[in-house]
C-alpha positions as a Python dict, from the first residue, in 0.01 Angstrom:
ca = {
    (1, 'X'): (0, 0, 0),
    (2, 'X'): (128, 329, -82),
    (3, 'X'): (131, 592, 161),
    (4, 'X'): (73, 992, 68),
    (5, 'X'): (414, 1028, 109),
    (6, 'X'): (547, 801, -198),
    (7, 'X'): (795, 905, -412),
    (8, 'X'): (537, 899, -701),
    (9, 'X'): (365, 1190, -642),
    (10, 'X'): (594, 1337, -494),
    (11, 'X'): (784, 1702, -691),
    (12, 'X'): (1137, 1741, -686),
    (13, 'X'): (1152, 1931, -408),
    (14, 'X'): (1308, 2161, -277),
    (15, 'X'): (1421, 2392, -614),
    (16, 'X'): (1710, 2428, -744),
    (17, 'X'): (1905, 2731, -575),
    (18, 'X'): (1971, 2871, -942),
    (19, 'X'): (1614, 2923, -977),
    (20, 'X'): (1551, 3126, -668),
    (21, 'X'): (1669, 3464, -711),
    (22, 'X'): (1291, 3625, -736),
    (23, 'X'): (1105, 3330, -603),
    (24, 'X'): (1032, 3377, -187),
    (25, 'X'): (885, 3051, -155),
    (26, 'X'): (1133, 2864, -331),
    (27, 'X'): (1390, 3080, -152),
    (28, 'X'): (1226, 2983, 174),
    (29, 'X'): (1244, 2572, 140),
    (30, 'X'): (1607, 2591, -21),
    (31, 'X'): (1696, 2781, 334),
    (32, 'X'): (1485, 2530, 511),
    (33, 'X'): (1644, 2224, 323),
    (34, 'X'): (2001, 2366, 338),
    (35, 'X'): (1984, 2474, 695),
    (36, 'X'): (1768, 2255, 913),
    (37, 'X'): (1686, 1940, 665),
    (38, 'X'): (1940, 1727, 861),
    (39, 'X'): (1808, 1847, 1181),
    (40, 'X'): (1418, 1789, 1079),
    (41, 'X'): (1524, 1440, 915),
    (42, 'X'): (1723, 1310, 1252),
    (43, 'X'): (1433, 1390, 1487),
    (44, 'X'): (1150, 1255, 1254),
    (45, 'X'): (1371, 946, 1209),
    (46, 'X'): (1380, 908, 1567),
    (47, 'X'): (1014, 984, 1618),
    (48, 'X'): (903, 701, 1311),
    (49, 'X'): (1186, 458, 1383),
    (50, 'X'): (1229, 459, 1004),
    (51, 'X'): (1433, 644, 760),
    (52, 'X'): (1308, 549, 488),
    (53, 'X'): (924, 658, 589),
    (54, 'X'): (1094, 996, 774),
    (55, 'X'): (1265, 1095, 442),
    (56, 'X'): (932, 1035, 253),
    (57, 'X'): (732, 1230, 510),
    (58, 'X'): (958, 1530, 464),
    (59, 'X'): (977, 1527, 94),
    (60, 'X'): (603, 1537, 130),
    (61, 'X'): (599, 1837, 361),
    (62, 'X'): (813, 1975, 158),
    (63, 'X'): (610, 1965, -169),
    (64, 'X'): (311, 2093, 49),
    (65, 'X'): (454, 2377, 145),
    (66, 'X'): (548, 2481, -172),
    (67, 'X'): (188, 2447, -284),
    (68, 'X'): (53, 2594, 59),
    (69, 'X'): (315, 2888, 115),
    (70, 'X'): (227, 2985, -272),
    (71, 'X'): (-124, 3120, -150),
    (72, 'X'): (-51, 3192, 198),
    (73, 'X'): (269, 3337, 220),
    (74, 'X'): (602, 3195, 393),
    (75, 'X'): (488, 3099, 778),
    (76, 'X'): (724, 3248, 1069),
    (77, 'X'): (823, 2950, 1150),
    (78, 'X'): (889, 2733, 788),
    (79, 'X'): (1098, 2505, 947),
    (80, 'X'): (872, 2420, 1252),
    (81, 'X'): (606, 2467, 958),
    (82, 'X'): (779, 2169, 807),
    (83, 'X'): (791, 1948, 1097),
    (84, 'X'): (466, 1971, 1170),
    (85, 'X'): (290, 1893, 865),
    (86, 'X'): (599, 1577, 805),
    (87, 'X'): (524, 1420, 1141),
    (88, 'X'): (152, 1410, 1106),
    (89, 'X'): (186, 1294, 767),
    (90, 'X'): (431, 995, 954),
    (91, 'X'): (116, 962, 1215),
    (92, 'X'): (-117, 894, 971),
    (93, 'X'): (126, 657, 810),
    (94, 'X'): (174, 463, 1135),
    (95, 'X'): (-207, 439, 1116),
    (96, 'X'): (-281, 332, 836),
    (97, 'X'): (-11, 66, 896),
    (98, 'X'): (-169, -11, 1225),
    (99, 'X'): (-520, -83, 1102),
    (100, 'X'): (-342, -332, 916),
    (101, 'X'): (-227, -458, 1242),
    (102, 'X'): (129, -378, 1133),
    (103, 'X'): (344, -401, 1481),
    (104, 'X'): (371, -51, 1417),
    (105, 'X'): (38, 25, 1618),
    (106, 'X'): (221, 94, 1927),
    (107, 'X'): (408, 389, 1837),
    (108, 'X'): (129, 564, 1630),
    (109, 'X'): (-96, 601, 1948),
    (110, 'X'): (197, 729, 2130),
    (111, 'X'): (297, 980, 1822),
    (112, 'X'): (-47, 1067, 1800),
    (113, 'X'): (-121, 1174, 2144),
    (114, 'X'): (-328, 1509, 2147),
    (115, 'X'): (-114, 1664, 1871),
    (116, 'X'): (-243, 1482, 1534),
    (117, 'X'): (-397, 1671, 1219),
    (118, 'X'): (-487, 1556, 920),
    (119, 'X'): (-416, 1875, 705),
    (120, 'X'): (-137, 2086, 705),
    (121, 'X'): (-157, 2374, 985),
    (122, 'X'): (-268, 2706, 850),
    (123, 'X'): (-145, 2915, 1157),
    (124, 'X'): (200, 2909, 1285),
    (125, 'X'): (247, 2563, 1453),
    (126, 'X'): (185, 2510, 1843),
    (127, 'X'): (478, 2625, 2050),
    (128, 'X'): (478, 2274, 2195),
    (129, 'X'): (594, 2125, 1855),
    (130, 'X'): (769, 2402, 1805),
    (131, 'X'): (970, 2293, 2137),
    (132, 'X'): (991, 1934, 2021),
    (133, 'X'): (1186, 2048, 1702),
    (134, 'X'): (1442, 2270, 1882),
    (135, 'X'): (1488, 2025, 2146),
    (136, 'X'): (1690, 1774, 1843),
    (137, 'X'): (1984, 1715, 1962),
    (138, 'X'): (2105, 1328, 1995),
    (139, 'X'): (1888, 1279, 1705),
    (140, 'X'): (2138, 1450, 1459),
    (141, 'X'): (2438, 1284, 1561),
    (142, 'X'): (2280, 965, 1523),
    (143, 'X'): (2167, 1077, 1133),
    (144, 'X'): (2567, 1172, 1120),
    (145, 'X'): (2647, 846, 1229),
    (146, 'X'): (2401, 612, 1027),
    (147, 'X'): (2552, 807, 690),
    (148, 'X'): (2882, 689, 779),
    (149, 'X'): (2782, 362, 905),
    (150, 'X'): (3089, 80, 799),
    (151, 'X'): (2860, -160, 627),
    (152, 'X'): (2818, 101, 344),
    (153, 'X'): (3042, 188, 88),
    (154, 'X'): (3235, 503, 81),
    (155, 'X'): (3134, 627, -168),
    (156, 'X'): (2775, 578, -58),
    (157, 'X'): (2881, 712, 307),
    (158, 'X'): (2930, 1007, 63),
    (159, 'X'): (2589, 1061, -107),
    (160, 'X'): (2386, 965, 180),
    (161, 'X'): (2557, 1262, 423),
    (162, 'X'): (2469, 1494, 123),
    (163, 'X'): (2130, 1413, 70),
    (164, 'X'): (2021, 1325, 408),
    (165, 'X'): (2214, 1555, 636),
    (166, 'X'): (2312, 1809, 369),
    (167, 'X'): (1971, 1866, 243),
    (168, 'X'): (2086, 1882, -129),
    (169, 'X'): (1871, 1745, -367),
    (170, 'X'): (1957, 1410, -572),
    (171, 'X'): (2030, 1647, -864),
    (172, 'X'): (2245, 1876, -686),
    (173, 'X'): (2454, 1529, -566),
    (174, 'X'): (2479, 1451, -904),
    (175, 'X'): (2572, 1773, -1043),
    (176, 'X'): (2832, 1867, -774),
    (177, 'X'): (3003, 1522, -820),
    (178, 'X'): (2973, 1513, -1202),
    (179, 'X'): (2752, 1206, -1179),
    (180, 'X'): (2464, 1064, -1376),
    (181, 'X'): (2136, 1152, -1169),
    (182, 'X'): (2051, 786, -1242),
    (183, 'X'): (2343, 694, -1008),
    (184, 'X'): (2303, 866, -741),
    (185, 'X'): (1900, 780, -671),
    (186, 'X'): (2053, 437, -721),
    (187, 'X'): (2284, 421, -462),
    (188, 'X'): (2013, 622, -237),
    (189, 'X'): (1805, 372, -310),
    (190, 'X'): (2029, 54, -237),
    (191, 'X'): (2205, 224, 104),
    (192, 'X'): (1824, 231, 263),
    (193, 'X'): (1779, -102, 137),
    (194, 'X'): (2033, -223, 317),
    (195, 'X'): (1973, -15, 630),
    (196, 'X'): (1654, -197, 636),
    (197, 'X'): (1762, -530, 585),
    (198, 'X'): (2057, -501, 749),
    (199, 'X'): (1885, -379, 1063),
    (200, 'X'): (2124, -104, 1071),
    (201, 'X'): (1991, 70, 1388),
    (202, 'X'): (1964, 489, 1430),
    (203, 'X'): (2175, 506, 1765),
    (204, 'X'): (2476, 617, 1893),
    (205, 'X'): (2776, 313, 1858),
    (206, 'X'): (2949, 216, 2205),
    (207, 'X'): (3273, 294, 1982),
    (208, 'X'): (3182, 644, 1903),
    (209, 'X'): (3567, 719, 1852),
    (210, 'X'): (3583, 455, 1571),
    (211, 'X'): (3283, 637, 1394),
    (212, 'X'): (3398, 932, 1421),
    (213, 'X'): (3643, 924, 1271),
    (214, 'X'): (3483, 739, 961),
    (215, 'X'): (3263, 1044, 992),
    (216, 'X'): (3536, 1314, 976),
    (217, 'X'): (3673, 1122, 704),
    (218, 'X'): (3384, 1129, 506),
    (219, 'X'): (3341, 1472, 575),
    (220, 'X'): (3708, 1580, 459),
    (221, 'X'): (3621, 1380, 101),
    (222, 'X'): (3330, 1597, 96),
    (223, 'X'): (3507, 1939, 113),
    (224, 'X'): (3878, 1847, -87),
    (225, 'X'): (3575, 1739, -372),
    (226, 'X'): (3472, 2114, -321),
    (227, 'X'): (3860, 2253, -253),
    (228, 'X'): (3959, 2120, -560),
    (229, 'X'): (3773, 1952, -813),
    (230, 'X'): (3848, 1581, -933),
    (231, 'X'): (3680, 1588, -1287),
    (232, 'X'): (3806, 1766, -1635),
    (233, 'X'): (3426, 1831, -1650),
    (234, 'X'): (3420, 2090, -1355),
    (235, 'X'): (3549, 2368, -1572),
    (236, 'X'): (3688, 2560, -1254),
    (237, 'X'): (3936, 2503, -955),
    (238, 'X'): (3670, 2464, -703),
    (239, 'X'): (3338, 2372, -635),
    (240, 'X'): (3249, 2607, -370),
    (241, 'X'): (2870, 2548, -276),
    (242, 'X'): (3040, 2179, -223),
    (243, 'X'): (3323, 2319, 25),
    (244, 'X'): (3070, 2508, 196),
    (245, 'X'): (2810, 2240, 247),
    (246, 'X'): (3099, 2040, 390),
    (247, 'X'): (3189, 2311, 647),
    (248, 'X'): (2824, 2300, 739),
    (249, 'X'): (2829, 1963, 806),
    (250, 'X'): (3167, 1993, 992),
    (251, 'X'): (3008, 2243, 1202),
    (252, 'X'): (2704, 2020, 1302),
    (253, 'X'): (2908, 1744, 1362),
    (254, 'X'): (3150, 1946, 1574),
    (255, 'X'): (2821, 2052, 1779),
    (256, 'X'): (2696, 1679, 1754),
    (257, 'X'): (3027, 1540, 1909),
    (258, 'X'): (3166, 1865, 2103),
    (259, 'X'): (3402, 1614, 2283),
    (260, 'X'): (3573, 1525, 1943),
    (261, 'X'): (3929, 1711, 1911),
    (262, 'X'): (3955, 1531, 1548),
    (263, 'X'): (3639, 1698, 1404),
    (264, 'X'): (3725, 2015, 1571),
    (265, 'X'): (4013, 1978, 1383),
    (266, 'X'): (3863, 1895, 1058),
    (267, 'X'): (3715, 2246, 1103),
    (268, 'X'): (3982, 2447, 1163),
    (269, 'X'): (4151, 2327, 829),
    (270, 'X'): (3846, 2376, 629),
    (271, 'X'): (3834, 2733, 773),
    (272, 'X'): (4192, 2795, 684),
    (273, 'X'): (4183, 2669, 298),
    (274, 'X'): (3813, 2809, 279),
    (275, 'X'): (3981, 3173, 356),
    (276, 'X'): (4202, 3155, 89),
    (277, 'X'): (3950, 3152, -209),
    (278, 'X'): (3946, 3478, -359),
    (279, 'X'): (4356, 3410, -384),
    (280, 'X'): (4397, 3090, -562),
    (281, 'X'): (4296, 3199, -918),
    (282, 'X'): (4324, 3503, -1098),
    (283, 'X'): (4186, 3757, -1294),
    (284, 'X'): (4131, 3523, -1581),
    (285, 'X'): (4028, 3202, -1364),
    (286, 'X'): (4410, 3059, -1420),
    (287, 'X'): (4590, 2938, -1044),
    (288, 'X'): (4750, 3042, -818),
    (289, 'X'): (4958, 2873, -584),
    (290, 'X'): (5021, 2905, -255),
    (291, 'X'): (5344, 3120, -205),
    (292, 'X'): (5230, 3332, -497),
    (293, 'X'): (4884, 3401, -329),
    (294, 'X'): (4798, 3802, -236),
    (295, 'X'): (4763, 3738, 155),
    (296, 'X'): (4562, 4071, 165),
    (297, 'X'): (4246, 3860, -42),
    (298, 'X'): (4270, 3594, 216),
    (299, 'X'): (3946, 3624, 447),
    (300, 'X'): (4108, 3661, 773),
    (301, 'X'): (3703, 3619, 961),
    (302, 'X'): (3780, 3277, 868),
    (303, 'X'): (4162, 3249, 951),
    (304, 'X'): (4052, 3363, 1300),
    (305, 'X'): (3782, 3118, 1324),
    (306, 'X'): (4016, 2859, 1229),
    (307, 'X'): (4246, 2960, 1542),
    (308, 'X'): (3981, 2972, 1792),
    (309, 'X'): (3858, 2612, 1670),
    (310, 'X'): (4189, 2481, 1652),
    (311, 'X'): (4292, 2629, 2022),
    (312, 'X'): (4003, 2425, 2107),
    (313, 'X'): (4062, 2031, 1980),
    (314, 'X'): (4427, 2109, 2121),
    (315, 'X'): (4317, 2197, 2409),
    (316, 'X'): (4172, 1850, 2502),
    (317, 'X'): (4493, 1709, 2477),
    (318, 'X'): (4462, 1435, 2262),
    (319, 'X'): (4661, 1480, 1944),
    (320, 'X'): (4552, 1329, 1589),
    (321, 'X'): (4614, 1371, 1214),
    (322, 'X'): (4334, 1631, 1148),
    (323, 'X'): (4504, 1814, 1428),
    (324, 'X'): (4821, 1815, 1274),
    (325, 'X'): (4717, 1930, 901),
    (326, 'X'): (4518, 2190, 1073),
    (327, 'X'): (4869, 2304, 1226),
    (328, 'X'): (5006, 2275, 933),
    (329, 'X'): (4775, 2506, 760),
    (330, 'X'): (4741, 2758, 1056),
    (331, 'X'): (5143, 2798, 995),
    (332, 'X'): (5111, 2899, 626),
    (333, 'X'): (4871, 3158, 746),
    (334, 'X'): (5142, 3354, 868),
    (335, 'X'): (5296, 3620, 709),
    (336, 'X'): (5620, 3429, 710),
    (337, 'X'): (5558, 3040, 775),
    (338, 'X'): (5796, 2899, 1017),
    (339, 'X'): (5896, 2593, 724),
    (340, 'X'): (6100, 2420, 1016),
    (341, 'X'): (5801, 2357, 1219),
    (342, 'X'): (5613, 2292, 900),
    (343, 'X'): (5855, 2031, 864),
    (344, 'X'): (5853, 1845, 1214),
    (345, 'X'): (5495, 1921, 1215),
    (346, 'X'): (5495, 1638, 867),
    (347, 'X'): (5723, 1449, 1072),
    (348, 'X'): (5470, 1410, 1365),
    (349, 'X'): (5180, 1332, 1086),
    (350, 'X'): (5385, 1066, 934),
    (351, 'X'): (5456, 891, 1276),
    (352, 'X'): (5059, 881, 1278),
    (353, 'X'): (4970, 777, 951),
    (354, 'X'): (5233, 674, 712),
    (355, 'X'): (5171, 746, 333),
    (356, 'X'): (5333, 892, 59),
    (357, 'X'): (5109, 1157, -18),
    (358, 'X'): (5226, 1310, 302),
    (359, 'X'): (5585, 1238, 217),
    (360, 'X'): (5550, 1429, -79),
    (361, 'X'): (5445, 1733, 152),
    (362, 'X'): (5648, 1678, 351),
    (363, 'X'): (5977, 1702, 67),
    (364, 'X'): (5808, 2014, -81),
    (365, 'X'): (5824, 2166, 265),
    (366, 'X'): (6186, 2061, 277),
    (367, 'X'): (6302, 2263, -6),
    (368, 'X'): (6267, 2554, 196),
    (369, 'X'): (6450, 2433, 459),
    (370, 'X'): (6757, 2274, 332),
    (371, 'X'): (6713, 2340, -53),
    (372, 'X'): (6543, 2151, -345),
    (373, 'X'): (6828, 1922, -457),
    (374, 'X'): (6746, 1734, -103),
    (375, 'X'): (6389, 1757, -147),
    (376, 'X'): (6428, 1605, -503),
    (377, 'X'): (6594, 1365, -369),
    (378, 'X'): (6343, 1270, -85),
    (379, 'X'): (6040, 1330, -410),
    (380, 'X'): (6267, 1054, -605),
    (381, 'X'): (6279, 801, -315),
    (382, 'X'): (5874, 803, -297),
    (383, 'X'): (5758, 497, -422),
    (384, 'X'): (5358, 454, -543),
    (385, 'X'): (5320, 847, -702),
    (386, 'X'): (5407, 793, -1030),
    (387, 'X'): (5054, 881, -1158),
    (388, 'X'): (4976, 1146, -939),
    (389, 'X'): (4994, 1494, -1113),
    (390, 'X'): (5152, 1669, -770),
    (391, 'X'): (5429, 1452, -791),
    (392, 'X'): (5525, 1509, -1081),
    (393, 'X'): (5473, 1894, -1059),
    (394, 'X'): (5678, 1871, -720),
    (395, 'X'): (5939, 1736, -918),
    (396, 'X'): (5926, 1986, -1183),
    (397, 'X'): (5970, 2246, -941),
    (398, 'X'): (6280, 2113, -759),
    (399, 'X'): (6418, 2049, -1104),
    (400, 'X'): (6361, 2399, -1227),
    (401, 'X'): (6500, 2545, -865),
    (402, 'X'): (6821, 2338, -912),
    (403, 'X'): (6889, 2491, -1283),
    (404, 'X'): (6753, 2149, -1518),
    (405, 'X'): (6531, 2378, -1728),
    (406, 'X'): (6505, 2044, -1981),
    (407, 'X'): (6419, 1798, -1715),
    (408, 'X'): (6152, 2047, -1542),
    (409, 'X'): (5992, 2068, -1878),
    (410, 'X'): (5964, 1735, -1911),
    (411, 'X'): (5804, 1677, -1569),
    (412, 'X'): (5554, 1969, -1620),
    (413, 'X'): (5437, 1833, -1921),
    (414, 'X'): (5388, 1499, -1767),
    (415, 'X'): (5199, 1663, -1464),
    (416, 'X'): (4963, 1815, -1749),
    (417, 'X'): (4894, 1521, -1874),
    (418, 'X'): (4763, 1362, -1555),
    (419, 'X'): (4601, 1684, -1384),
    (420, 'X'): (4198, 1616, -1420),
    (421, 'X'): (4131, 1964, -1313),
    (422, 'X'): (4146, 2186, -1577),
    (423, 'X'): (4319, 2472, -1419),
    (424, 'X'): (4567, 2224, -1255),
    (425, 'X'): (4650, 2103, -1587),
    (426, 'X'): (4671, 2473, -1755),
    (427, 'X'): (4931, 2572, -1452),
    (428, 'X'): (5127, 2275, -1520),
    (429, 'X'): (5118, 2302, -1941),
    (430, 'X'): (5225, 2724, -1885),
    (431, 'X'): (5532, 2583, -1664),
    (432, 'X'): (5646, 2361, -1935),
    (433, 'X'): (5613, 2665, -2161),
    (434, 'X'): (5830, 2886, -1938),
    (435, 'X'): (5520, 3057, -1844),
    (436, 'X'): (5370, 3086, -1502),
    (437, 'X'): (5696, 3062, -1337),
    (438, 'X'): (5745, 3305, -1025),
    (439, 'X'): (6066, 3472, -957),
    (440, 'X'): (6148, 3281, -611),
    (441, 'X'): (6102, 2914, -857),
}
């Protein structure tokens, strides 16, 4: 039996941010989606005791609202609005299931309890639901949690903390990752499958420190996506609504798990790269890197929020990898970055977690220290890089520091041919020109 809250009836919903610009409504449930969707979703999923029927529920509200708001105007309170009109939609569910003596009988008479309506509320919603929504609190972290459950895929973990915590819409999924629209409802579709099957249950784990740091994982592979985008179809550096949808995230997780010096972490470092957006291309959209960057563009409300996040995982006093980046990135916010520190600083993060990737950082960071013919010769000794653009381009540049012009050409060129982001692969094919190089290379 279908409930009113199947997919097919149901309106993509909400729109699509490009269309808002003169539309108040549409305007309204994008803020609503964006801002509180993962909130709403956590505490009807904990109300229902079923994703599935709490994501349906709030689709449905949301499609009402666009119809109701349309006529009426935007309520005070959309996102209480919302709630309301989703959890009596998941009452009536849980009573239609009930008179078909589903085992679900239980909980509707307990949902429905004195606050029940069939239609959607035409006045602002009672202050005691109203209290009920901003009450949500474990709710969310266990909606953070169930995204980045280990039975799923990460790439799944992925989609599902996008559209079910983010609030973006399948399509926006699809178009921020460069994905069929196809795929992504599938793998929707097949991660609630196997919540449901698999019993996967909407709680906190007794190893919370395990899962959370799947979660900040997850979470950092949501904003490098938007730092720097993997596809030659992106057309740009970054994807910034991406970046900034991850920082959201990070934030509610951070207030989810204040306890967690790892996510605070996380934060801090998106903060820091965030603020340095309006330096890493130019004019003409081509990049810029890092020691060439104007400091002055650099939004220093973020550096500062950075700080006073960082100051805060270090002050619980128990050290990590996100910690450590974030170090690292609060140092090249200086003026002049202490590249000594930098360096013991890689030293510490390779003592955590091993991997060549941070080698290579670590060598690059060495050049300024003891010179690039060292560095090259740490880049050289890296084994597992040889089709990753950056190590090739962090050869180049040692090459062209120690005075092989031929050799550096040769290494640009082959850093162009594996960059996937276009303005990557530009930067890299001007250096094997003899363009793009900086006085200091």
């Amino acid at each position: 039996m279908r409930s009113r809250c199947d997919r097919s009836s149901r309106p993509t919903c909400p729109p699509r941010a490009s269309t808002l610009s003169s539309d108040p409504v549409g305007a309204a449930l994008t803020r609503v989606a964006r801002e509180e969707g993962g909130r709403l979703l956590a505490l009807l999923a904990d109300r229902l005791h079923d994703l599935d029927a709490a994501d349906d529920c709030l689709q449905d509200a949301y499609a009402r609202a666009a119809r109701s708001w349309s006529s009426r105007g935007v309520p005070d309170e959309p996102a209480g609005w919302i709630y309301v009109v989703a959890r009596n939609a998941g009452i009536d569910r849980l009573r239609r299931e009930a008179a078909e003596g589903r085992r679900t009988a239980a909980q509707a008479r307990v949902l429905a309890t004195g606050v029940a309506r069939d239609e959607a509320p035409d006045e602002e919603p009672a202050d005691e639901l109203l209290a009920e929504y901003e009450e949500v609190g474990d709710e969310q972290l266990r909606l953070l949690l169930l995204c980045c459950h280990p039975a799923l895929s990460r790439e799944t973990q992925v989609v599902l903390m996008l559209r079910l915590a983010g609030g973006l819409t399948t399509r926006e999924i699809a178009a921020s990752f460069l994905l069929p629209e196809a795929t992504v409802q599938q793998r929707i579709v097949r991660a609630k499958r196997k919540i449901r099957a698999a019993r996967i249950p909407l709680v906190v784990p007794a190893d919370l420190d395990e899962r959370a740091s799947i979660l900040a994982t997850v979470l950092g592979l949501i904003f490098n996506e938007g730092y720097v985008a993997h596809s030659a179809d992106a057309g740009t550096l970054t994807r910034v609504e991406v970046a900034d949808r991850a920082i959201a995230l990070t934030r509610a997780a951070v207030e989810a798990l204040p306890d967690s010096p790892e996510l605070a972490a996380l934060l801090a470092l998106e903060l820091f790269h965030r603020s340095r957006e309006a330096a890493r291309v130019d004019s003409r959209g081509a990049l810029v890197r890092l020691r060439d960057q104007d400091r002055a563009l650099w939004d220093r409300g973020l550096v500062a929020q950075g700080f006073v996040v960082l100051g805060r995982a270090l002050a619980m006093r128990r050290p990590g990898p996100w910690q450590v980046q974030a170090l690292i990135a609060a140092e090249h916010t200086r003026e002049a970055p202490d590249w000594e520190r930098i360096v013991r600083y890689y030293d510490t993060l390779l003592a955590m977690t091993p991997g060549p990737v941070a080698r290579l950082s670590r060598a690059v960071a060495l050049a300024e220290v003891r010179g690039p013919a060292e560095a090259l010769a740490e880049i050289d000794g890296i084994d597992g890089l040889d089709t990753f653009h950056l190590w090739h381009a962090a050869r180049a540049d040692m090459l062209e520091r120690s005075g092989d012009a031929h050799a550096a050409r040769v290494a640009w060129t082959r850093a162009a041919e594996l960059a996937v982001n276009p303005a990557e692969a530009d930067y890299a094919r001007r250096r094997a020109t003899g363009e793009g190089a900086s006085p200091a290379s």
